[in-house]
N, C-alpha and C positions, 0 to 999 in steps of 0.2 A: 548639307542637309542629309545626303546619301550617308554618309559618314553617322552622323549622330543616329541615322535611324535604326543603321546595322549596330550601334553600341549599344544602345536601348534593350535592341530584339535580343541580340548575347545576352547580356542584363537579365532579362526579364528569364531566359531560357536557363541561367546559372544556378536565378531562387528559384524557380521551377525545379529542377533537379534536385536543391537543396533540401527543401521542401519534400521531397519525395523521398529520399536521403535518411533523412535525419524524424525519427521516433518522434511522435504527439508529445508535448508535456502536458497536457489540459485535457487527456482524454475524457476526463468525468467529471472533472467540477475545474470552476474557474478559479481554484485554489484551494490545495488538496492540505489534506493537516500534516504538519511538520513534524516526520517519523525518527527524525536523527536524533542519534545517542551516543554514550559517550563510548569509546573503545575499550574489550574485555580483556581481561590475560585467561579465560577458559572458566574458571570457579565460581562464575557471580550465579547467582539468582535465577530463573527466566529464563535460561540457554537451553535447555534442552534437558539431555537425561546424565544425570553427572555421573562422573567418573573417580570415586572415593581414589587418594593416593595416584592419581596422575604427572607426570613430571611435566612440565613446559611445553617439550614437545609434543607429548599427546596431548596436550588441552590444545593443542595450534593443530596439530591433526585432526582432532573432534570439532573445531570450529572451524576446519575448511571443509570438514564433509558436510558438516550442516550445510554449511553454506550452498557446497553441489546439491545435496538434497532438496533442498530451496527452488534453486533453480530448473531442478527437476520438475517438481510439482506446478509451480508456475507455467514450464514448457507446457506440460499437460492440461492445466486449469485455467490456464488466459488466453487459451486460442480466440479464444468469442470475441478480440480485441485484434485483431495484425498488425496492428501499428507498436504495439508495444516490444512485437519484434521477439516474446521472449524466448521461441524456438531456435530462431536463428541465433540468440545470445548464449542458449544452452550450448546449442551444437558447438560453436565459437570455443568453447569457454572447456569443452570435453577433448579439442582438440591442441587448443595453447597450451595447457596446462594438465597434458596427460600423464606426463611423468611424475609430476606434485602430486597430482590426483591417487595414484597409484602409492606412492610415497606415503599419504596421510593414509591409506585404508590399511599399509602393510605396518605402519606403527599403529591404529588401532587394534589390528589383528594379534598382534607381539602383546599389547597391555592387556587384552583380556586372555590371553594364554597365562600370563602373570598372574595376573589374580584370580582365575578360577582355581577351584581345587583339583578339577580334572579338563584333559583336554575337550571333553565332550561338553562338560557347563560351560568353559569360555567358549568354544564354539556356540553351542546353546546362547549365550551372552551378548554376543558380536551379531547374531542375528538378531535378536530381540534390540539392539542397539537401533541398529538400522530400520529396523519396521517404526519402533517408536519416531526414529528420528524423522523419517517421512510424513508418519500421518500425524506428528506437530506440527505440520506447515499445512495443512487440508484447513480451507475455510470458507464459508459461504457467507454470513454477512461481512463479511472484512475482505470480502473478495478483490472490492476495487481496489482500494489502499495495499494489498495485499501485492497485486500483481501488476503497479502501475511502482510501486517499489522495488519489486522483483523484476522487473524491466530496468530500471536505472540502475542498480547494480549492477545485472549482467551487461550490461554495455561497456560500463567503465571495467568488469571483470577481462572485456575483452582487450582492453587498453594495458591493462598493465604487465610487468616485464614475469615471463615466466621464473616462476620461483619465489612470486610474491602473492599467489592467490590468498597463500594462509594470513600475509599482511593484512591485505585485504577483507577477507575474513574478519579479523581480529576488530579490523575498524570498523568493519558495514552491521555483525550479525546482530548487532542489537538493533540497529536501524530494521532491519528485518524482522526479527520478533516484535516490534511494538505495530510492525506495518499489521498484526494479529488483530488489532483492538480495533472495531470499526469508529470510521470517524465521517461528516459529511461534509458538505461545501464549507468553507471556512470563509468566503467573501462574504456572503449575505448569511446575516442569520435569519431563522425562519421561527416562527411561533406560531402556534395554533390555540387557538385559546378556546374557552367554553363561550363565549360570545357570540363564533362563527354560526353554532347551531342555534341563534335565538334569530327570531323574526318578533314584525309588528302586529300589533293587534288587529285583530282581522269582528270583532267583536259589532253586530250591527249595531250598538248603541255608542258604538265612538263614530261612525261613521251617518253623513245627513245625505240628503238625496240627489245630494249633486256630487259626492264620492268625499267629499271632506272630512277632514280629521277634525274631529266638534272637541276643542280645548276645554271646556267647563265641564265635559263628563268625561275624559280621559287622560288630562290634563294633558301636558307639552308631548309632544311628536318627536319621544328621542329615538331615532331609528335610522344609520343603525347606529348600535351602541355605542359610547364616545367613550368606552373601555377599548376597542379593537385598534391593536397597532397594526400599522405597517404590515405585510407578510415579507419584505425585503426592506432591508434601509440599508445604507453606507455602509460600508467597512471601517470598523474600526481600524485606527494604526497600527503597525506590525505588532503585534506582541501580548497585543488588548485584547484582542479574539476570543469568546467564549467558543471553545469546543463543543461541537455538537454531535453524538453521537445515536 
């Protein structure tokens, strides 16, 4: 009985730590909308500030600086949450991957020497790069999706092998730019309808003198309206989910 009860107490003391451990996934709703996307090679749509005549490895350069940028802003913007961890995933992620990190800013540094006309525009160039590319990731209604995504990427940023952030990159940044577009609880859908603001007739000639609703002068007592759904019902099956934003 000794025995089982000291397995228990470890037990119980392991998810305790676990639990302590290991980042919320549900910090804001009981299921958040589904931000994944597919993987870029640098040139699509939506990524940021493009770079006319880029070769391979600067679109892989330009999409692992976004990516740190990201996590920048996030370090800075989602403190009001700790469990999301995203400072500590920043710092993580500045340290594993310092040498990539420095690698991807000295081949954007090189592309825009290339194509400005003078060393001063590309310079000029490479800043205005970066300024834009930060305050692309600033967002306030999108803040949660924003920075509850920007926490699960930097985590797995810190998992993987140096030298791959820009893989990584490649596969997550659009999962990140969509995390832009606010989205709410995707469990319950919620409705508000113009119904909510109607009430019953309060009129003294529907009412007699013992408080009753008098059917012959007001007819039937529909109250309240038999238009008002639900404000929660079931979850649809995966996939069914009307987005609510």
């Amino acid at each position: 009985m000794t025995q089982l009860r000291t397995a228990l107490a470890l037990g119980g003391a392991a998810f305790g730590l676990m639990a302590v451990a290991t980042p919320a996934s549900a910090q804001f709703f009981l299921r958040s909308h589904d931000f994944r996307g597919e993987a870029v090679k640098g040139h699509e749509d939506g990524l940021g500030q493009p770079l006319p005549g880029a070769s391979e490895a600067e679109l892989r350069a330009a999409m692992a600086w976004s990516m740190r940028a990201a996590l920048n802003v996030a370090a800075l913007q989602c403190q009001f949450e700790p469990t999301l961890l995203t400072v500590n995933n920043y710092n993580a992620v500045l340290k594993d991957h310092e040498a990539e990190l420095k690698g991807s800013f000295d081949t954007l540094t090189k592309y825009f020497k290339r194509t400005g006309k003078t060393p001063k525009e590309g310079q000029s160039a490479l800043d205005q790069f970066g300024t834009r590319t930060y305050s692309g990731y600033a967002t306030v209604a999108a803040q949660f999706g924003f920075c509850q995504t920007a926490s699960e990427i930097g985590r797995d940023a810190t998992f993987v092998p140096r030298g791959s952030f820009g893989d990584l990159a490649m596969a997550r940044i659009r999962e990140l730019r969509n995390s832009l577009t606010p989205y709410g609880e995707q469990h319950f859908q919620r409705y508000l309808g113009r119904d909510y603001a109607s009430k019953p007739r309060f009129d003294p000639i529907c009412w007699n003198k013992k408080g009753e609703w008098v059917v012959k002068k007001c007819g039937v007592f529909a109250w309240p309206p038999a238009s008002v759904t639900a404000v929660a019902t079931t979850a649809k099956p995966a996939g069914t989910e009307t987005a609510l934003r």
